[in-house]
N, C-alpha and C positions, 0 to 999 in steps of 0.2 A: 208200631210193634203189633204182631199178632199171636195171641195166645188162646190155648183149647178154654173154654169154660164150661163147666160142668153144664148138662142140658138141665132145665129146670122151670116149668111153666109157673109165670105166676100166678095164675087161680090153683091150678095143684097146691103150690108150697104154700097156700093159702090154707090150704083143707088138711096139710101134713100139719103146718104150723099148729090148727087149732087140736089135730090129733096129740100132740107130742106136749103142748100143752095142759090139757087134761089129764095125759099121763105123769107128768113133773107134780100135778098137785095133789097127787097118789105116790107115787114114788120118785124119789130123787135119785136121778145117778148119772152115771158125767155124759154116757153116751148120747143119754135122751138130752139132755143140755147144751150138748155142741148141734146132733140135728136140729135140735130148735131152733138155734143161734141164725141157724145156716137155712132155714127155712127162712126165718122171719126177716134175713137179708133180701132173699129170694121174691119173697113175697114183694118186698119194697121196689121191687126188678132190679134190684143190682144181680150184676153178674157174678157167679161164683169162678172161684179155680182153686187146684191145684198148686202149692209153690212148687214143690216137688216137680211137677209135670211140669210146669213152666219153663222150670231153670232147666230138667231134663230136653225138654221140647227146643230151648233154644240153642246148643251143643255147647260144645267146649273148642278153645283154642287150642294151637298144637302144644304150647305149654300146660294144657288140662287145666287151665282157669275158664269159670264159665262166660256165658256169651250174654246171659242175664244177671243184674243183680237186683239186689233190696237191701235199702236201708231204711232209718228212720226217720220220717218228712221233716223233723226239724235240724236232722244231720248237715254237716259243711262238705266233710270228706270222710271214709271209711275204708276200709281194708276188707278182704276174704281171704278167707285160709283154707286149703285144700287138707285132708288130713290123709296122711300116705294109705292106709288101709283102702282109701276109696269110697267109702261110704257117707261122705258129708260132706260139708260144706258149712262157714260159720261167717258172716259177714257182722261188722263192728264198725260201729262210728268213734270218732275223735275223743269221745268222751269213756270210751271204755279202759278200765285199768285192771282187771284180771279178766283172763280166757275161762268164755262161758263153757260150762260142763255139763249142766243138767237142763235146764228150761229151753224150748225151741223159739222163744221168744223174750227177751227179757229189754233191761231200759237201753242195755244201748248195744243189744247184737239179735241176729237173726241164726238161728241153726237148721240147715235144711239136710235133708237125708235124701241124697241122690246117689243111683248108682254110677260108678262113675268106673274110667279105666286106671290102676292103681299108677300112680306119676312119677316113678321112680323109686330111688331110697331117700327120697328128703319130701318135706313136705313145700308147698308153691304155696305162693301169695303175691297178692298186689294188690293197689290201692286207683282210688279215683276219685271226682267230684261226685256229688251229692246233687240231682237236677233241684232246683227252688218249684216250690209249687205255686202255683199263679194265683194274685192276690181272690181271683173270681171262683177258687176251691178250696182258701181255707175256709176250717174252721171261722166262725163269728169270734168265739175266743180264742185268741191266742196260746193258749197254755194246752189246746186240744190237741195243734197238732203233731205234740210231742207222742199221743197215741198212733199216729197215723204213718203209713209207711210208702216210702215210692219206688217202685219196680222201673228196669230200663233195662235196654241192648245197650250194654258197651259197646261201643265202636274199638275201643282201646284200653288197656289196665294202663292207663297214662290219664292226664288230664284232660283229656279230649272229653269237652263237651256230649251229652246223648243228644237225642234227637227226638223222640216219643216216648216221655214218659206215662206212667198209671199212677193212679195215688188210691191205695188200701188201703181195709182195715182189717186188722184181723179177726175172726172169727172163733177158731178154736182149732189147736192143732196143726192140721196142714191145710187147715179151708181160710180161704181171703175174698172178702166182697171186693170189687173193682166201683171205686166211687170216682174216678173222671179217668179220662185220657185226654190229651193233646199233646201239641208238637210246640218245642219253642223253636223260638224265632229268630232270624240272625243277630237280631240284637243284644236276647236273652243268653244267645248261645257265646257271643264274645263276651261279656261279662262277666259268665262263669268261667270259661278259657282265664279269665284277668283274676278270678279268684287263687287258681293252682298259682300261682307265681311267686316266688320272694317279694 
C-alpha cells in the first residue's frame, strides 16, 4: 500500500522538537502539544501522515465506501459508516455499542473528516476483517496494543482478506506515526478468510 507522508527531516524535527519543547514549559496549549507529539515521532523517523489524506488518497468505491480503512490493532472485525452529508467517515470495531459523536478517536472507533461525494438519501456501510498484526510488531506487552491501530486497502467490504497492511499510532488529531508495514502471506491471509465464517 502507498500513502503521501507528511515530508519531515529527522535532524529538523529534532531542532523543532527541542524548540516546541521549551515553549510547553513556558506556556501550555494543545497546538504546541500535538506539534511536539508529531515532531518527536518525526525525530524517531517514523513517518508521519495524514488520515484524512490517506483515506482521501485511496478513493472510494462506486458504492462511496472507502478504498482504505482503520481500525484498532486489537480489533477482529469492524464496520464504517458513511454519513449522508458527505463529510466523514466513522470506523468501529466489534466491541462498540453506541455511535461515536464527538472524539475522532475513541476505544473502539476511529472518525475521519473526508470530503467525500454525498451517497444518496441514506447513509452506506460495510463491514470487514481486521488484518492481525505480526507477532515481530507487537507491542512487548500485550495490553499496548489495544492503543495501536492498523490501516489497509480493502480489496472488498466483504471478508476478503488485505494484503499490505501499516500499524499506527496515533499522535493527535489527524496526524498518525507509521510504526511497520508488511504484506501477509498466503497463509496468514487464509486464516483470516477462516476467521469471517460461521
Amino acid at each position: 500500500m502507498h500513502f503521501a507522508t507528511l515530508d519531515v527531516d529527522t535532524e529538523q524535527a529534532k531542532a523543532r522538537l527541542a524548540e516546541y519543547t521549551a515553549a510547553l514549559r513556558d506556556e501550555r496549549n494543545v497546538e504546541d502539544e500535538a506539534i511536539a507529539a508529531a515532531y518527536r515521532a518525526a525525530a524517531r523517523g517514523l513517518p508521519i501522515i495524514s488520515l484524512s489524506a490517506a483515506i482521501a488518497g485511496g478513493g472510494f468505491f462506486d458504492n462511496g465506501l472507502p478504498r482504505i480503512a482503520v481500525a484498532r490493532a486489537d480489533a477482529t472485525q469492524f464496520r464504517v459508516e458513511r454519513w449522508w452529508s458527505g463529510h466523514g467517515l466513522t470506523f468501529t470495531d466489534e466491541r462498540a455499542t453506541l455511535r461515536p459523536v464527538t472524539a475522532l478517536v475513541g476505544a473502539h472507533h476511529v472518525r475521519v473528516r473526508v470530503e467525500m461525494e454525498p451517497p444518496g438519501h441514506r447513509d452506506r456501510a460495510g463491514t470487514t476483517v481486521v488484518p492481525p498484526v505480526p507477532p515481530r510488531f507487537r507491542p512487548r506487552r500485550p495490553a499496548r496494543l489495544a492503543g495501536l491501530h492498523v490501516l489497509w486497502e480493502v480489496e472488498r467490504w466483504d471478508p476478503t482478506p488485505p494484503v499490505d497492511p501499516a500499524l499506527l499510532r496515533h499522535i493527535r488529531g489527524d496526524l498518525w506515526a507509521v510504526l511497520a508495514t508488511w504484506d501477509l502471506t498466503d497463509i496468514e491471509r487464509h486464516v483470516l478468510a477462516q476467521r469471517a465464517q460461521p
